[in-house]
C-alpha positions as a Python dict, from the first residue, in 0.01 Angstrom:
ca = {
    (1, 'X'): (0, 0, 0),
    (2, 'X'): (248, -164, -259),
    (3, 'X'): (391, -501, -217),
    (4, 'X'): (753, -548, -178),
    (5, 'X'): (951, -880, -217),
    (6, 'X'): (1301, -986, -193),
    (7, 'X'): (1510, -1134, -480),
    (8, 'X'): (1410, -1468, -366),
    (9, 'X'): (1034, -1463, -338),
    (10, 'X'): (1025, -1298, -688),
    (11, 'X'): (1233, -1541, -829),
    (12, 'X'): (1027, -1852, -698),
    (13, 'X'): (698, -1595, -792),
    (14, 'X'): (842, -1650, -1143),
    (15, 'X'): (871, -1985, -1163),
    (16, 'X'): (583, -2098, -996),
    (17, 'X'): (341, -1853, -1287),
    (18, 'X'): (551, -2017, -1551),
    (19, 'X'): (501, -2363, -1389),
    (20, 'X'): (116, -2242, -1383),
    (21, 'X'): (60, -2236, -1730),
    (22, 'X'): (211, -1901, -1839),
    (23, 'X'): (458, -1923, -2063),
    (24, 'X'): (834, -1730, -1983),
    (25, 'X'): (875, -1600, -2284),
    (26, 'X'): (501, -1422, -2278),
    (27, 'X'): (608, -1292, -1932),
    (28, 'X'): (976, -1129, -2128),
    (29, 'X'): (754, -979, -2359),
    (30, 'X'): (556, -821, -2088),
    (31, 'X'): (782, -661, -1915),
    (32, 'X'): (926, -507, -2252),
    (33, 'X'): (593, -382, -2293),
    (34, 'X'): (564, -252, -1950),
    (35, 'X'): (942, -91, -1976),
    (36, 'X'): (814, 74, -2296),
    (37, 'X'): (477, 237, -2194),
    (38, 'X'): (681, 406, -1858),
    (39, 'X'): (860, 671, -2081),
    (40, 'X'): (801, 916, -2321),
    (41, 'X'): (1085, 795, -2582),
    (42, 'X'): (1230, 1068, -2780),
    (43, 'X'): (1539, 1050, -2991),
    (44, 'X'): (1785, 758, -3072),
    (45, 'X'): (1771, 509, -2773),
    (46, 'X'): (2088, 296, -2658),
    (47, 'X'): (1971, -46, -2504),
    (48, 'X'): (2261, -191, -2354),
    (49, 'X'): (2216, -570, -2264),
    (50, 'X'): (2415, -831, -2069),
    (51, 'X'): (2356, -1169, -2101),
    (52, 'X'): (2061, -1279, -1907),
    (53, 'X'): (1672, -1195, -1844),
    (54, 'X'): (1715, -850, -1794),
    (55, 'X'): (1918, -840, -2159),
    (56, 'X'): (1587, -989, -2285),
    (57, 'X'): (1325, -754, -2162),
    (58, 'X'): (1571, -529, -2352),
    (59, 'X'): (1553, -707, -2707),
    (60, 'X'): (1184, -667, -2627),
    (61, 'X'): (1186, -286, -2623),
    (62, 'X'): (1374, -265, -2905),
    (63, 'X'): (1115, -449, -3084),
    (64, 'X'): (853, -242, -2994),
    (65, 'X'): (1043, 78, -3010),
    (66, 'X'): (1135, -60, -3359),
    (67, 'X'): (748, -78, -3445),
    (68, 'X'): (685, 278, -3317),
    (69, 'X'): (969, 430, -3523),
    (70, 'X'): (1183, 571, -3266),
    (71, 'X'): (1526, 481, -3331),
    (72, 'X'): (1739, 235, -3157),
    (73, 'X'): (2085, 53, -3087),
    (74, 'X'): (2122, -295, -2940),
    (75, 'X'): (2480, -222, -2738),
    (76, 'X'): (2568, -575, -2650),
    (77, 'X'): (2827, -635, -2316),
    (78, 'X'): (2879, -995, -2444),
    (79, 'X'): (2748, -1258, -2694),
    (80, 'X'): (2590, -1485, -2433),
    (81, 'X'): (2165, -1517, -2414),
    (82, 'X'): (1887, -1675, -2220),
    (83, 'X'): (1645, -1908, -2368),
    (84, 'X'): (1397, -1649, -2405),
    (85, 'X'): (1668, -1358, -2476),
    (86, 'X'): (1766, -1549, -2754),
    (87, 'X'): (1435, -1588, -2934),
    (88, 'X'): (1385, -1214, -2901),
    (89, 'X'): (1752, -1115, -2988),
    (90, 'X'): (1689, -1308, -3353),
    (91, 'X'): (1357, -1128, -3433),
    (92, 'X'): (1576, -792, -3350),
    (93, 'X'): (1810, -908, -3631),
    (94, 'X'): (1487, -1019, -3896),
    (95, 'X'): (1398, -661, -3802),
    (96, 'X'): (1710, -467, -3912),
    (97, 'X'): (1804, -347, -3606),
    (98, 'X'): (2138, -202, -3555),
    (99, 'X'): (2343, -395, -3304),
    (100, 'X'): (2672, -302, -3176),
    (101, 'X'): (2913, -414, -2924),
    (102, 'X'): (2965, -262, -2601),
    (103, 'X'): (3286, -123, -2397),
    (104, 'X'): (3437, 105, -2199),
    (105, 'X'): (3527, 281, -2517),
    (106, 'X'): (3174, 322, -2612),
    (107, 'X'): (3028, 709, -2654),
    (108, 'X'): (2653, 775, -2587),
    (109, 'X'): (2656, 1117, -2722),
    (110, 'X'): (2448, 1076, -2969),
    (111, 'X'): (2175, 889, -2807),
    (112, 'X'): (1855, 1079, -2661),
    (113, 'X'): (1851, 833, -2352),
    (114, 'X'): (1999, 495, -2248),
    (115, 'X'): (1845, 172, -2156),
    (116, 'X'): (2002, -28, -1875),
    (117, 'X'): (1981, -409, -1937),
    (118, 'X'): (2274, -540, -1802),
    (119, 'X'): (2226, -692, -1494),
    (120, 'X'): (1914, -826, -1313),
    (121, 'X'): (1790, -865, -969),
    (122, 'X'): (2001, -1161, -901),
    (123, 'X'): (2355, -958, -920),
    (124, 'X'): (2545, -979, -611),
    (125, 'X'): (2895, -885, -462),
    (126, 'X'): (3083, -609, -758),
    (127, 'X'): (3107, -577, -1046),
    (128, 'X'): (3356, -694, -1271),
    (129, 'X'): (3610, -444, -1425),
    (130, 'X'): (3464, -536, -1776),
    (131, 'X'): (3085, -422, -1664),
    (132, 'X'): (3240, -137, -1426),
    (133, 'X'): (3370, 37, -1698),
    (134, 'X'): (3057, 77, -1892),
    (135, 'X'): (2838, 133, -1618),
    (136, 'X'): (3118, 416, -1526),
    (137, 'X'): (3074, 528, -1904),
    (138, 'X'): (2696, 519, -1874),
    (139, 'X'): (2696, 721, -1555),
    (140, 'X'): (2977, 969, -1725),
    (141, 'X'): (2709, 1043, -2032),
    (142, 'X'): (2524, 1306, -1911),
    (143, 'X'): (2220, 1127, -2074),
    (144, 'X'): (1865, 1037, -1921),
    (145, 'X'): (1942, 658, -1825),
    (146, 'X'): (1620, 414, -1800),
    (147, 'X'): (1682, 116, -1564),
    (148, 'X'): (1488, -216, -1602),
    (149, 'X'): (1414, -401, -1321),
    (150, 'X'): (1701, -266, -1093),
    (151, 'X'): (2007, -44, -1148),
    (152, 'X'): (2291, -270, -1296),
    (153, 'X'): (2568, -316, -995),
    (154, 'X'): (2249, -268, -708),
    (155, 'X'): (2171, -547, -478),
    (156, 'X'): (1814, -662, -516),
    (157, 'X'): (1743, -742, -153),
    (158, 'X'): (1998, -465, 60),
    (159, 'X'): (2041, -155, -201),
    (160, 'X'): (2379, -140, -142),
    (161, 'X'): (2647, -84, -402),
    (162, 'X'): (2997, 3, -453),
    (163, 'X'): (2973, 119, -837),
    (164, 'X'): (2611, 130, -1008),
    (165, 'X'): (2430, 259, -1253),
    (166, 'X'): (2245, 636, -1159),
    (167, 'X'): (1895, 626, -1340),
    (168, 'X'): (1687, 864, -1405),
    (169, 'X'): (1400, 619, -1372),
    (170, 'X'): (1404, 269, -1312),
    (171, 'X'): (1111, 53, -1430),
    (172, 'X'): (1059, -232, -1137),
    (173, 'X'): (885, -534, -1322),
    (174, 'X'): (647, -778, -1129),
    (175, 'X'): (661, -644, -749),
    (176, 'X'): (882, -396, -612),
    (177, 'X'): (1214, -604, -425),
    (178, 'X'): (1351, -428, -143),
    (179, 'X'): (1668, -301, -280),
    (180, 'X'): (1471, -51, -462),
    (181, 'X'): (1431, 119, -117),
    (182, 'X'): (1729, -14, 116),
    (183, 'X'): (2074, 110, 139),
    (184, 'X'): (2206, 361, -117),
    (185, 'X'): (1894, 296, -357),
    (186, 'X'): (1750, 652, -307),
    (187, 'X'): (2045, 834, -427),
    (188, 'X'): (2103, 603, -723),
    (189, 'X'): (1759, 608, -883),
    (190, 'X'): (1577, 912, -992),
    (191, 'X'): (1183, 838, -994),
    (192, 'X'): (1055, 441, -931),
    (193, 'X'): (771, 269, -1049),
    (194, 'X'): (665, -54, -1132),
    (195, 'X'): (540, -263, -1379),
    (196, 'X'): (254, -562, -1324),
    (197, 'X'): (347, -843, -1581),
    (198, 'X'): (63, -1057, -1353),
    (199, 'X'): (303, -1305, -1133),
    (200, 'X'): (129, -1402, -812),
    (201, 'X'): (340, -1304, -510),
    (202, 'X'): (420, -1671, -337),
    (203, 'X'): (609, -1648, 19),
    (204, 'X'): (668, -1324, 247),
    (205, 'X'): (548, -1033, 163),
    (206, 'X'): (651, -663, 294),
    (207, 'X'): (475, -345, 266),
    (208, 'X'): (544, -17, 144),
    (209, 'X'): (296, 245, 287),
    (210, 'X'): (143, 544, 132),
    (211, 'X'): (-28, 872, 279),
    (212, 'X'): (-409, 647, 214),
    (213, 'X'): (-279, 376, 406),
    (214, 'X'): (-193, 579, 688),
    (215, 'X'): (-594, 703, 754),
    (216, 'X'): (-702, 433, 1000),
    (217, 'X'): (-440, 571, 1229),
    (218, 'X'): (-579, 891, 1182),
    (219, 'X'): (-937, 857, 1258),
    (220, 'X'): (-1155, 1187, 1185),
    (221, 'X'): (-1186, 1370, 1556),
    (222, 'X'): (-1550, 1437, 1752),
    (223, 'X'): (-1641, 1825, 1815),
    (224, 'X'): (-1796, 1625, 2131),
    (225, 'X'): (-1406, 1567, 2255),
    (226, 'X'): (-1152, 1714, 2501),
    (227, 'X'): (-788, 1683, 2565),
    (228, 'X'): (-831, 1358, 2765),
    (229, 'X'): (-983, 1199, 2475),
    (230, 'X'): (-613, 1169, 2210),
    (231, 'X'): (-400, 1112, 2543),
    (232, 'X'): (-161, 1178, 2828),
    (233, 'X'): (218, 1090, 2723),
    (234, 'X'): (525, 1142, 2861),
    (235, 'X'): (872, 1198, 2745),
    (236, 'X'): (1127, 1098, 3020),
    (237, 'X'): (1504, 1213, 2875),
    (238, 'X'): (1803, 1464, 2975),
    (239, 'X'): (2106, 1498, 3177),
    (240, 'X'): (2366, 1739, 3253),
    (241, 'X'): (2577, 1620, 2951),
    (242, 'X'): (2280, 1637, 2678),
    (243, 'X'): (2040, 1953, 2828),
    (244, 'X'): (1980, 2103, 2510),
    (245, 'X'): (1653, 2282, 2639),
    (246, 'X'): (1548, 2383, 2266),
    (247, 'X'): (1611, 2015, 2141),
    (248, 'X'): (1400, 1874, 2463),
    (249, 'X'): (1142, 2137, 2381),
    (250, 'X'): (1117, 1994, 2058),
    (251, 'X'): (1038, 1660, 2174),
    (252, 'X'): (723, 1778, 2327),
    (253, 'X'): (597, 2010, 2067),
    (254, 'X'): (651, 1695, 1791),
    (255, 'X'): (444, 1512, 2017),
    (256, 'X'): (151, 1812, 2041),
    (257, 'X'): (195, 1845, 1657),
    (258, 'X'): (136, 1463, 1623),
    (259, 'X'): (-239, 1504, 1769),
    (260, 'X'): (-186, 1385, 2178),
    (261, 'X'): (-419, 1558, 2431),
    (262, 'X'): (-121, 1643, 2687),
    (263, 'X'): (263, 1596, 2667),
    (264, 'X'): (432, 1582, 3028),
    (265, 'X'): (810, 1632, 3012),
    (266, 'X'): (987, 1427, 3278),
    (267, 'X'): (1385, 1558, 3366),
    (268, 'X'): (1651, 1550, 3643),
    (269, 'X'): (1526, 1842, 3903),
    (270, 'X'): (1808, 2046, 3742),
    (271, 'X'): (1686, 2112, 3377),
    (272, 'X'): (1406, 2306, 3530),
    (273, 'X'): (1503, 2653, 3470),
    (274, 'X'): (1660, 2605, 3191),
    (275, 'X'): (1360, 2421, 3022),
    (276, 'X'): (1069, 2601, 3152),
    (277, 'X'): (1100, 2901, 2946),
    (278, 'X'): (1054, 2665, 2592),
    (279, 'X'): (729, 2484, 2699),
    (280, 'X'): (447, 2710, 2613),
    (281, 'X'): (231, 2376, 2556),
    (282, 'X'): (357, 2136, 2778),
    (283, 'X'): (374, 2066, 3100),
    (284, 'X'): (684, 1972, 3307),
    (285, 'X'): (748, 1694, 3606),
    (286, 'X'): (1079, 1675, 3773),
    (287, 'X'): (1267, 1343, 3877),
    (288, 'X'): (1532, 1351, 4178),
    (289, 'X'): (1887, 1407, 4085),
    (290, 'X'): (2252, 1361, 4181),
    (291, 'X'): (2541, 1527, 3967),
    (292, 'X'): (2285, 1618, 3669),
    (293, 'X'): (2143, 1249, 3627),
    (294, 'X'): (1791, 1138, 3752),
    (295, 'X'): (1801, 915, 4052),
    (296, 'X'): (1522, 614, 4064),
    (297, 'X'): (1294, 628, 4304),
    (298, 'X'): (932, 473, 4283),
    (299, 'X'): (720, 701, 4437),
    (300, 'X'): (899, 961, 4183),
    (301, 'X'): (786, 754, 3909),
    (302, 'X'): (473, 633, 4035),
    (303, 'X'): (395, 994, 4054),
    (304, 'X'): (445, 1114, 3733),
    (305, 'X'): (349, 831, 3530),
    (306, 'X'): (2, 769, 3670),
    (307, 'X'): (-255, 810, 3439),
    (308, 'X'): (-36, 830, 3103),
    (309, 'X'): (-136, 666, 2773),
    (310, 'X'): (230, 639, 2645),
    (311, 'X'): (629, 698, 2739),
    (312, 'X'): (905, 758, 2519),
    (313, 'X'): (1273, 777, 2698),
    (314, 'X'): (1618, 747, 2710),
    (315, 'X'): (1628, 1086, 2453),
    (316, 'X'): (1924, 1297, 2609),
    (317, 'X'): (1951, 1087, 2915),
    (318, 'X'): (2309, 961, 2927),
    (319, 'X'): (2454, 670, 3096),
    (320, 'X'): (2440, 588, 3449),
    (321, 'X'): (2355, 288, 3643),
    (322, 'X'): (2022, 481, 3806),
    (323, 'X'): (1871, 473, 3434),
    (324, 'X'): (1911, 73, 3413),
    (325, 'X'): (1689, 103, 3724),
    (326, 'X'): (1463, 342, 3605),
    (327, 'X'): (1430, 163, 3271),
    (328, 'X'): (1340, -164, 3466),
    (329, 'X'): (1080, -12, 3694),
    (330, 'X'): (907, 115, 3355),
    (331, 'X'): (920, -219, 3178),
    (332, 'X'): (791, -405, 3493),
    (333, 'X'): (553, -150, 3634),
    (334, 'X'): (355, -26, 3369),
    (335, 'X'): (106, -64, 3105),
    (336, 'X'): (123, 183, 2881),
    (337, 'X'): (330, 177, 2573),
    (338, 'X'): (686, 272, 2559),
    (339, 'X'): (891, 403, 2300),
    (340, 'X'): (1296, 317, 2376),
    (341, 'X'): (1531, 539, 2183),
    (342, 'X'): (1867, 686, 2175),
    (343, 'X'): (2057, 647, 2544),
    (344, 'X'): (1727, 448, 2647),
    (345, 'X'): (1872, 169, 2371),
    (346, 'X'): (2212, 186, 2526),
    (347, 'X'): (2110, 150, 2840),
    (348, 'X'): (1912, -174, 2718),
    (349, 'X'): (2194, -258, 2555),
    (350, 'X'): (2385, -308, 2869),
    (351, 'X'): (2137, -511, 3016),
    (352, 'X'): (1985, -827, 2980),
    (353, 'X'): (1779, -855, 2665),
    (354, 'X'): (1518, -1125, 2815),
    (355, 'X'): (1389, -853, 3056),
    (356, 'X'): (1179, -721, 2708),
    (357, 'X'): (1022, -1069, 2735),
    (358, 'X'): (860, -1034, 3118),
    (359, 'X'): (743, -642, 3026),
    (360, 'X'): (417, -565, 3142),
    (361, 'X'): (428, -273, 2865),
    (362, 'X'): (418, -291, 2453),
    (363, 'X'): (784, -237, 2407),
    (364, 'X'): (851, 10, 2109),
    (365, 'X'): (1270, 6, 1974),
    (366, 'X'): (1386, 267, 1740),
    (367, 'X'): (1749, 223, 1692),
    (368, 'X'): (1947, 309, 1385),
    (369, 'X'): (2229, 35, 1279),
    (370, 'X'): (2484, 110, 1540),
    (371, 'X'): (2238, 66, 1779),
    (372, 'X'): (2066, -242, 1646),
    (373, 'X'): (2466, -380, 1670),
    (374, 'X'): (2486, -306, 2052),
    (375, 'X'): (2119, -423, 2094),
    (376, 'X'): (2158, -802, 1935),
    (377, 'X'): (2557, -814, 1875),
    (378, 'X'): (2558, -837, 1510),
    (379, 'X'): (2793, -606, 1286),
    (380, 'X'): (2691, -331, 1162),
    (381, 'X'): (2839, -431, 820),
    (382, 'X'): (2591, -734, 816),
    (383, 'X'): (2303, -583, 938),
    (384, 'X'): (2285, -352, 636),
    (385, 'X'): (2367, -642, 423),
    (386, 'X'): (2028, -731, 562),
    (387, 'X'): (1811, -507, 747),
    (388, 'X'): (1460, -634, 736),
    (389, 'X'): (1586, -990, 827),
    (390, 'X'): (1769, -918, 1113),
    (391, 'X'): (1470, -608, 1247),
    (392, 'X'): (1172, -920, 1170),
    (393, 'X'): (1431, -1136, 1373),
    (394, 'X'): (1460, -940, 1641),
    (395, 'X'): (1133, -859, 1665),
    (396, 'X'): (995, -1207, 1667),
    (397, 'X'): (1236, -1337, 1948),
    (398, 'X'): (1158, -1039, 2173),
    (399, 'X'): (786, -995, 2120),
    (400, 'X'): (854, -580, 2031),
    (401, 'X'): (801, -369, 1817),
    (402, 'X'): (1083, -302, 1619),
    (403, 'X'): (1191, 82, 1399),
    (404, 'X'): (1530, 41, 1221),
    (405, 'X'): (1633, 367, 1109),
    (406, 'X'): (1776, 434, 812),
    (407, 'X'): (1710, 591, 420),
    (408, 'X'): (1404, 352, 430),
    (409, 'X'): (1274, 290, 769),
    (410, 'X'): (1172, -49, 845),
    (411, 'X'): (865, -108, 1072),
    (412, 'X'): (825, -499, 1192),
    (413, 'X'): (686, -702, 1487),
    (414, 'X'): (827, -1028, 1300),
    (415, 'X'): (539, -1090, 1110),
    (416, 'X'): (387, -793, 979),
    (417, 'X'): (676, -540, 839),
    (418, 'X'): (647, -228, 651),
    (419, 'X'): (887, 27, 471),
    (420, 'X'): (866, 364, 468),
    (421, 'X'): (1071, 545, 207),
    (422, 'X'): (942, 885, 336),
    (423, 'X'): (1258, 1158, 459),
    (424, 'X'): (1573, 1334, 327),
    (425, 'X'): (1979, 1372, 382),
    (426, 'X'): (1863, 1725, 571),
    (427, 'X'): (1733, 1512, 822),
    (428, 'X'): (2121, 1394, 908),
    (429, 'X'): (2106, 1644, 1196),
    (430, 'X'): (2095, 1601, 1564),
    (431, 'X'): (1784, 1587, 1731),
    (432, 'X'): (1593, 1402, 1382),
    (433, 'X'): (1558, 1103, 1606),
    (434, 'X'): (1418, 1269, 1926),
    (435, 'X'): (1151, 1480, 1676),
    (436, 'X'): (1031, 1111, 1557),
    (437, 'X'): (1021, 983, 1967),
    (438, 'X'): (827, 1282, 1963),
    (439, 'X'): (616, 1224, 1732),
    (440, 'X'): (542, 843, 1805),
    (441, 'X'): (465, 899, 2167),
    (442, 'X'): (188, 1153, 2055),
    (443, 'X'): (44, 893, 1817),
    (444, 'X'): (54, 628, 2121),
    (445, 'X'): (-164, 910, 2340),
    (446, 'X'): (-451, 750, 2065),
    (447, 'X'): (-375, 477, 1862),
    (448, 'X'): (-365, 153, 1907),
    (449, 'X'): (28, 42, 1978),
    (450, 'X'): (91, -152, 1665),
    (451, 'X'): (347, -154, 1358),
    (452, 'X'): (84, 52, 1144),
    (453, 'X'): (87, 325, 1408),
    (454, 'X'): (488, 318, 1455),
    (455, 'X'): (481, 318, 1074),
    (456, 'X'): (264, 579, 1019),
    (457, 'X'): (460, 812, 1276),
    (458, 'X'): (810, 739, 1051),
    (459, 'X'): (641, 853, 786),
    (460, 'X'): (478, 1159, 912),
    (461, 'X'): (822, 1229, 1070),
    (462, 'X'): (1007, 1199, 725),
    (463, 'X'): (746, 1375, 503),
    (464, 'X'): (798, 1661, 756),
    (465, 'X'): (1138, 1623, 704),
    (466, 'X'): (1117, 1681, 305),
    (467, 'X'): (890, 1928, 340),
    (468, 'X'): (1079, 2125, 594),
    (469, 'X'): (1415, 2065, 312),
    (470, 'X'): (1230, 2206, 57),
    (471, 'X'): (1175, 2527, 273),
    (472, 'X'): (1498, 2557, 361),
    (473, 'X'): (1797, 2307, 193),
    (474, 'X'): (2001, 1991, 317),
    (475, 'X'): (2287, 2117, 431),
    (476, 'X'): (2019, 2424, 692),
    (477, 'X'): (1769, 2252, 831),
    (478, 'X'): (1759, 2172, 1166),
    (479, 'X'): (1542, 1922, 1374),
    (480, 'X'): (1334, 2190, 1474),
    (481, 'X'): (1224, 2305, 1125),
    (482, 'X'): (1093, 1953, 1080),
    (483, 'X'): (849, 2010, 1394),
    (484, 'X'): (744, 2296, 1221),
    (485, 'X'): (642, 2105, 951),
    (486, 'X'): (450, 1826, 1132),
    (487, 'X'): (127, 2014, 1070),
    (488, 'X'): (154, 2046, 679),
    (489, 'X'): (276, 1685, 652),
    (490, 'X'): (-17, 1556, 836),
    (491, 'X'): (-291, 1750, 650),
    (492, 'X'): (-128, 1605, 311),
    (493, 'X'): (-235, 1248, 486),
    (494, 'X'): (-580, 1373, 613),
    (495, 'X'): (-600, 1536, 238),
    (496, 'X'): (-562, 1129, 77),
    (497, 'X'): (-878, 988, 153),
    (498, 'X'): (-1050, 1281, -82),
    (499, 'X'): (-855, 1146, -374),
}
C-alpha cells in the first residue's frame, strides 16, 4: 500500500524534515540522485529547468550525469534560482557543463531523452504562453521525456490540465501527491514511480492499494464450506425503459464471479420472460408492477429480502415515485449492507439526504461526478477540482461509505480513503458501472462492509477491465467482456501473497 499526499501535506512534510535537522539542500541532492538511478540514460540528455525546486533537482542530475559521462544540456526557461538551485546551478558551471537558453524555438532532435524540470508540485491554474510553448515543443519532439516530481502544467492535488507535459516516466520524489492519479494524470504520464528522499509524512494521509493489500478481503476458503457460508445478495434494478436482460444478467454473474454463495435478482413482474433465459446461476424474485415500474409493497419486500447478506439497487430502475418508497423501506428496514448506484443515486438525490443518517443499514454510494453533483449540489467543475475532499466530506457528514468514480476511483468513509488507479478508457461503455454493483454486492455476501472491501471490489472491477482491453481493444469491449474477466483478475490477487 503506497502513501499518497496532497501538495500541501508534502510541502509542510518538507519543511518540518528540514526544520528537523536535515538540511534542504541534502534533500535537492537526493532527489537528483533518486531522478538519476530511475532510468537507464543513454545518449545526450536535455534538462530543461524553470526557476524553482524542481529546476534544482535538475542541476543535480546534471551533476551526476556529468560524473557518469553521459552527455548533457542545461536548457534554462529563465535566469531566476532557489537558494538551493543556485548552489547547484554554480557547481554545473565549475563543471563545464553546457548551458543554453530555452524557447519555443528550441529543437530536441538531437537529444536521446529530455528532462522535465520546469515546474513543481505547487503549479496551479495554466500555463503561461512563454512555458506553453516549450512544453508544446517538448511534447512535439518525439523524444522519451523524464518528468521530475510531476508533469510541468499538471495540478499536484486534482491531475487536471489544460496543456502539460506527456512523459514517458515521471519520477515522484518523497510520497506520491494525488495528482499523479486524479483527473487526466493517466493519459499524460507513461510509467510512475517514486522516489524516497526520507521526509516523514506529517498530516493526512491517503492510500493507494495494490493486489497484496487486497488479501484480507480475500480470505483463503474451507473445503468444510457451502454456498451459505460467502452469502445471499440481492440485486434489486430494471424497468420497462432500461430492461436490457443481457446487461441485468451481467449484474448477477459479476456478483457469482466476485465469490457470493447465491445472487437473487429482484425486477418488476414484467422482466420475467425476458430475463429468465440469461440466468443459468442465479435465481430470480419478482416485485409487483404497474406500467413496467415496481410498485412498493412490504410484504413484497419483506419476502424477498429475508435472509440476504447484501443489496445493491437502483441499476436500470428508472424514476418513479414508488422507488423513493422502496428505497426508504430498504434504508429503514434492514440490516444488511446496501450498495446505491445509478437511478438508486437519483432517486436519493431527490430526496432528503438526512434519511442516510437514521439507516438501519451500512449505506454504500457509488456515483460518478454528475452524480456526486445531484447528490450534495456542488458543480461538477469543482468537484473534479477536488475529488477526494469533497467524497471524505461527504462521507463524514453522512456516516457512508462513499465510491467516486472516475480514472482513479476514490474509496472514503471520511477518515480512512483509498485510491485505486486500477481500469481503462474501454471501460467507457454502458453497463461498466452495474458490472462493479455487481461485483461489490458479491464481496458484501462475505466481507466485512468497510472501505477496504468497497476498495478492493473497484479494483478487481478495473483490473478486469484492463485485462478484458487487452483481449479485445478500447474502442470493442463491452461490459460483459469485463465479467468474463473477473475470474483471471482475481486469481492475479490470490497469486500476490506468493510473491
Amino acid at each position: 500500500m503506497q502513501t499518497v499526499v496532497d501538495v500541501k501535506t508534502m510541502r509542510e512534510s518538507d519543511a518540518a524534515a528540514i526544520r528537523g535537522g536535515v538540511p534542504s539542500r541534502d534533500l535537492m541532492y537526493r532527489a537528483g540522485v533518486g531522478v538519476f538511478q530511475s532510468y537507464p540514460w543513454h545518449g545526450k540528455t536535455a534538462i530543461v529547468c524553470g526557476s524553482g525546486n524542481n529546476a534544482g533537482d535538475g542541476y543535480v542530475l546534471a551533476l551526476l550525469l556529468h560524473q557518469a559521462a553521459i552527455p548533457c544540456a542545461i536548457l534554462l526557461l529563465e535566469e531566476r534560482f532557489s537558494e538551493d538551485g543556485l548552489f547547484y546551478y554554480t557547481e554545473c558551471k565549475k563543471c563545464g557543463i553546457e548551458i543554453l537558453t530555452c524557447n519555443e524555438d528550441t529543437d530536441f532532435s538531437s537529444y536521446a531523452e529530455i528532462v522535465d524540470c520546469l515546474l513543481g508540485t505547487g503549479f496551479r491554474g495554466v500555463l503561461s504562453p512563454r512555458y506553453a510553448a516549450v512544453v508544446a515543443r517538448i511534447n512535439q519532439s518525439g523524444r522519451p521525456v523524464i518528468a521530475v516530481d510531476i508533469n510541468s502544467g499538471l495540478n499536484g492535488d486534482s491531475g487536471r490540465a489544460e496543456l502539460c507535459v506527456r512523459s514517458s516516466l515521471t519520477v515522484s520524489v518523497g510520497t506520491y501527491k494525488s495528482g499523479h492519479f486524479l483527473g487526466d494524470a493517466k493519459d499524460m504520464i507513461g510509467s510512475l514511480c517514486n522516489v524516497d528522499i526520507g521526509i516523514p509524512i506529517r498530516g493526512k494521509e491517503r492510500f493507494l492499494l495494490e493486489a497484496e493489500d487486497l488479501l484480507s478481503v480475500f480470505a483463503e476458503r474451507k473445503q468444510n464450506s457451502h454456498k451459505g457460508s460467502y452469502g445471499y445478495v440481492s440485486i434489486l434494478g430494471g424497468c420497462r425503459e432500461y430492461a436490457g436482460a443481457v446487461k441485468l444478467a451481467n449484474l448477477s454473474a459479476s456478483a457469482l464471479r466476485a465469490g457470493c454463495g447465491v445472487v437473487k435478482l429482484i425486477l418488476p413482474a414484467f422482466l420475467e420472460a425476458s430475463v429468465s433465459p440469461y440466468l443459468l446461476e442465479s435465481t430470480l424474485a419478482l416485485l409487483p408492477d404497474k406500467e413496467g415500474h415496481a410498485l412498493f409493497s412490504p410484504d413484497a419486500l419483506d419476502r424477498v429480502l429475508s435472509g440476504q447478506k447484501a443489496l445493491a439497487v437502483g441499476m436500470g430502475w428508472g424514476r418513479s415515485e414508488e422507488n423513493r418508497k422502496i428505497l426508504q423501506y430498504v434504508l429503514q428496514k434492514f440490516a444488511f449492507p446496501v450498495v446505491i448506484d445509478a437511478d438508486g443515486l437519483n432517486t436519493l438525490a431527490e430526496m432528503e439526504p438526512s434519511i442516510l443518517r437514521k439507516t438501519s443499514c451500512r449505506v454504500i454510494l457509488t456515483p460518478h461526478p454528475k452524480e456526486m453533483e445531484r447528490l450534495c449540489g456542488i458543480p461538477v467543475e469543482q468537484i473534479l477540482d477536488d475529488p477526494i475532499r469533497y467524497a471524505e466530506e461527504f462521507a463524514r457528514e453522512y456516516g457512508v461509505i462513499l465510491l467516486l468514480k472516475g480514472p482513479c476511483t476514490v474509496v472514503t468513509n471520511g477518515e480512512k480513503t483509498y485510491l485505486v488507479s486500477r481500469g481503462c478508457a474501454g471501460m467507457a461503455t454502458a453497463g461498466s458501472g452495474d458490472v462493479l454493483s455487481g461485483v461489490l454486492a458479491g464481496l458484501l455476501g462475505y466481507a466485512e462492509a468497510s472501505p477496504l472491501t468497497v476498495a478492493a471490489g473497484a479494483y478487481l472491477a478495473g483490473r478486469a477491465g484492463e485485462l478484458a482491453e487487452q483481449e479485445s481493444n478500447a474502442f470493442s469491449m463491452t461490459a460483459g467482456d469485463t465479467v468474463k474477466q473477473l475470474p483471471r483478475a482475481l486469481s492475479e490477487i490470490l497469486s500476490a501473497k506468493n510473491e
